[in-house]
N, C-alpha and C positions, 0 to 999 in steps of 0.2 A: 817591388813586384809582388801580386799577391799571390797566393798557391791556386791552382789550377782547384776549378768546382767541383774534379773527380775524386781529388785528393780530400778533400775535406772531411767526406763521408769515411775514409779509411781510418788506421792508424792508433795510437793511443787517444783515451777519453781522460778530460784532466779534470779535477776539483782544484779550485779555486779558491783560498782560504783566505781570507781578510779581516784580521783580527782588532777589534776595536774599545774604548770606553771614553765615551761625553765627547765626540767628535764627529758628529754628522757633518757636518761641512767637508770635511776631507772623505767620508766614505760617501759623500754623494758624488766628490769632483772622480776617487776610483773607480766607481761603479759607472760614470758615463762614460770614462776610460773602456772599462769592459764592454758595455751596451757596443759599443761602436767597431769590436774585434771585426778583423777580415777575413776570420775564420769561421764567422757563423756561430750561434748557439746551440748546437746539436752537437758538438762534439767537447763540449765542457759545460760545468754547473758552478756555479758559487757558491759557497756555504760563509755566512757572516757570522762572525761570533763576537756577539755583546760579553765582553770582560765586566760584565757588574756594573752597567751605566746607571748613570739617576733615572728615577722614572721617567720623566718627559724627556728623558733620551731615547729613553729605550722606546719610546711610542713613535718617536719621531724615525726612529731607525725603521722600524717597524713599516709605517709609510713609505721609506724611499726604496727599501727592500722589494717590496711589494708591486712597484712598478716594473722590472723585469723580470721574464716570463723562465728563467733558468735559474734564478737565485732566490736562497731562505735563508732565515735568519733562525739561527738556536742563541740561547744564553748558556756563557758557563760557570759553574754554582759559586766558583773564589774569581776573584779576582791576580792577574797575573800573566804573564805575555806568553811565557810556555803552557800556562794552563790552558788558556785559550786554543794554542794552537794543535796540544793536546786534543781540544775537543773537536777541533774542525779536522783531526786526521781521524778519528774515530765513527764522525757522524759521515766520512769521504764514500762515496761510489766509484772515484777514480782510480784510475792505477796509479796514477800521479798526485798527489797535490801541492799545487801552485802557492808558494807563502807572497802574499803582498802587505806593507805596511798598509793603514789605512791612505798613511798622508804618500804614498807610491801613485803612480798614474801612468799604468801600461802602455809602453808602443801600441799604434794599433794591431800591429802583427806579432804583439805576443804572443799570445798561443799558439798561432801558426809555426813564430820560429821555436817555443819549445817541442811543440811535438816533429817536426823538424832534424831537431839536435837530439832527441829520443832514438829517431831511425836512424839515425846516418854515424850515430855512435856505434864501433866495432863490438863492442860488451854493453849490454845494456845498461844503463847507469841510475846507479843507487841512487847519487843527489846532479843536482844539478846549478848551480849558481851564475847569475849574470850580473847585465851592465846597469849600473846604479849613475844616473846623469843627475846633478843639480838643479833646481826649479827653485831659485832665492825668493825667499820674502821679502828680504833686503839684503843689500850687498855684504859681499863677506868683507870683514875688515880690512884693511890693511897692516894689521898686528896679528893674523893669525897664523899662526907657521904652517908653513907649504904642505910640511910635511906630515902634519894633521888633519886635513881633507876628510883621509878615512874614519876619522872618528867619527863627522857626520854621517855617516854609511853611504860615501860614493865612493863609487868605482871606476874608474875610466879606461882600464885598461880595453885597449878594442884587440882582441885575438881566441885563441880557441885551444883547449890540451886537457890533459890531466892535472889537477890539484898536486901541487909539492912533487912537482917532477921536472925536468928540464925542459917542458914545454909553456913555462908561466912563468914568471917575475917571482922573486922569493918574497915570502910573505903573504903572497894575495892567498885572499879564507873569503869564502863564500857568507851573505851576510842576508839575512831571513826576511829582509825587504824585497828583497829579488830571489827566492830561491827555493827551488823544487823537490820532491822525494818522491821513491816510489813507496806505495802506498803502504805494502807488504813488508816491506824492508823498515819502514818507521816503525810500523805498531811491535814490527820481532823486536825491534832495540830500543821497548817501552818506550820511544816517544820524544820530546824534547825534557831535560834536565827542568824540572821543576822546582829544582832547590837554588836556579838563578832563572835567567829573563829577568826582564824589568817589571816593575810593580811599585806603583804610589813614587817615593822619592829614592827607591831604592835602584840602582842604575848595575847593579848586577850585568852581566853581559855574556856572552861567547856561548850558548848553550847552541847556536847553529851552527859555529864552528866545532865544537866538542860531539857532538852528531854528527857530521860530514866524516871526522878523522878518526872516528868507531867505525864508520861502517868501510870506510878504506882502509882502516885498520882489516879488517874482518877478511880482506880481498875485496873489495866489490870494486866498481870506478866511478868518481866523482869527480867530475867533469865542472872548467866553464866555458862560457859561450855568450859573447858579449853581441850576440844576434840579437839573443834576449836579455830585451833589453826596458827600463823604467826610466820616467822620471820623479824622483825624490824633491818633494816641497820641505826647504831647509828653512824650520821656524827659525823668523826675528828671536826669540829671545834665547833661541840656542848660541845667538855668537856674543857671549859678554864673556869677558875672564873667568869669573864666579863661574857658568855651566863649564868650560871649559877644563878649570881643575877640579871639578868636582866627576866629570866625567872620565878623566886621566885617573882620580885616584879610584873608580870602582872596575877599572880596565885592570890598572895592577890586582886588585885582589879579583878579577875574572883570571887571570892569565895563572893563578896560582890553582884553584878550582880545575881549573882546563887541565895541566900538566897531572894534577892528584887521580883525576877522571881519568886520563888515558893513561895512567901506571909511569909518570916520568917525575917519582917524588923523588929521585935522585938529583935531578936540573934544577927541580926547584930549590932546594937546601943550597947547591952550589950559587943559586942566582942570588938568594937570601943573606949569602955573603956580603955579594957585591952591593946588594940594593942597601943594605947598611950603610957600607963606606959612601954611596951618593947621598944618602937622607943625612948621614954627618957633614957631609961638605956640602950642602946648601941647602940646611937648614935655617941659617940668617934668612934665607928670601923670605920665611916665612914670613918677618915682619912688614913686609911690605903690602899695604892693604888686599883685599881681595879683588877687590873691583881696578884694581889698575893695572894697566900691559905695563908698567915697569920690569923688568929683570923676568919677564916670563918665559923664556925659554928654560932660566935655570925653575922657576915655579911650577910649571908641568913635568920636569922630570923628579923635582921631589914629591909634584901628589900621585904619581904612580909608585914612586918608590914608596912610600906612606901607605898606599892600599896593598901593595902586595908583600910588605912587612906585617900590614895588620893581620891578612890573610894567610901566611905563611907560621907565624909567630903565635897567632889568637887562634886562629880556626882548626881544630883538630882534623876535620874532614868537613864534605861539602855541606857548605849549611841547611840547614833544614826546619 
């Protein structure tokens, strides 16, 4: 059901940030995503931000930007997924803005149900995180463990609470393909961690979780809400063995960065124990090629334990 016409005109004004580099295809399939809200253009703006495309990207971007009457395109000066999005909270006019990946593609009632879940929250809420649905390029293996879905960045949980409280499944963390801030409350807590996000081959990660559990740190409430809701175009060549442990091992060394950032260098030292004694007992998997689901369940738990040894053991503090 769509919101009533009165309603439209009311309420919070959102910026829409969609962070990109040399992928027009997928920012044209989000942008007619956007085009098409049942909220109307009056009550949100887009701001696209070229992460350093080639030039005949960037022209190209250019053009399909330029087709709706609510969205512009800035560049920002490095390249990198928090710089980026850095720059679209900067260049924002919203109270809120809205983080979509590029390869994301909004219900049509996104913005409706975010601004929605704005009002109808008891405290007004710092962040906001939703439903992350799969859109395959091709199917998911039949080697790929269940229990890593989320690596892809989907989310499936359908309900509604506060983050890391007994109103959510434990573990679920809001993930910057679907996920909101107010606007004021970002730029006070400088922003997204620029010393990870992804950039070039570097698969860094957690800077939208390490932000959410600052500012809930802080007091504030940070909220999900699987109203709002996307769907995630899950590239073919993200499901081979090879991206898989290569993605597990820059999660463990995210998960070390995360813990240093929110002052818990005590759990990491304890967990650097343990991750030892796992990297000792299935360390033989190593020999098994890269490219093969052989023994891979024990091979993803050694390339996380590998990156967050590295991290833990190499990294005096967050990289930089």
């Amino acid at each position: 059901m769509h919101e009533p016409s009165s309603i439209l005109t009311e309420g919070v004004f959102i910026t829409v940030c969609l962070c990109t580099r040399d992928r027009p295809d997928y920012v044209r399939a989000c942008l007619d995503g956007l085009a098409r809200q049942t909220a109307g253009v009056a009550v949100f703006e887009i701001v696209v931000v070229d992460s350093c495309s080639r030039p005949i990207v960037a022209e190209e971007l250019s053009a399909i930007v330029a087709t709706l009457p609510n969205a512009r395109l800035i560049r920002a000066d490095r390249p990198g997924l928090s710089v980026a999005r850095n720059a679209g909270a900067n260049a924002a006019s919203g109270e809120y803005v809205a983080y979509l990946d590029d390869d994301a593609i909004p219900a049509l009632d996104w913005i409706a149900q975010i601004r929605r879940a704005i009002s109808q929250s008891a405290a007004k809420p710092a962040a906001l995180g939703g439903r992350i649905l799969p859109l395959w390029e091709a199917p998911l293996p039949a080697w790929w463990p269940s229990r890593l879905r989320g690596v892809l960045s989907i989310i499936e949980y359908e309900g509604r609470g506060e983050y890391r409280s007994g109103d959510l499944p434990p573990g679920l963390a809001p993930y910057g393909a679907n996920m909101i801030v107010e606007t004021a409350a970002l730029l006070a807590a400088g922003g997204f961690n620029e010393a990870v996000g992804r950039s070039g081959g570097n698969l860094l990660s957690d800077e939208d979780v390490q932000l959410a559990w600052r500012l809930q740190n802080a007091g504030r409430s940070v909220r999900y809400d699987s109203r709002i809701m996307v769907w995630h175009q899950i590239q073919a060549s993200r499901l081979t063995p090879e991206w898989l442990l290569s993605r597990l091992y820059w999660q463990g060394a995210s998960a070390v960065l995360t813990r240093r950032l929110l002052g818990e260098a005590r759990t990491t030292r304890r967990e650097t124990l343990r991750r030892i004694g796992v990297a000792l007992l299935l360390l033989p998997a190593s020999l098994v090629p890269r490219g093969s689901t052989k023994l891979l369940g024990c091979r993803w738990r050694l390339a996380y334990s590998l990156g967050y040894l590295k991290a833990s053991l190499s990294w005096s503090s967050v990289v930089g």
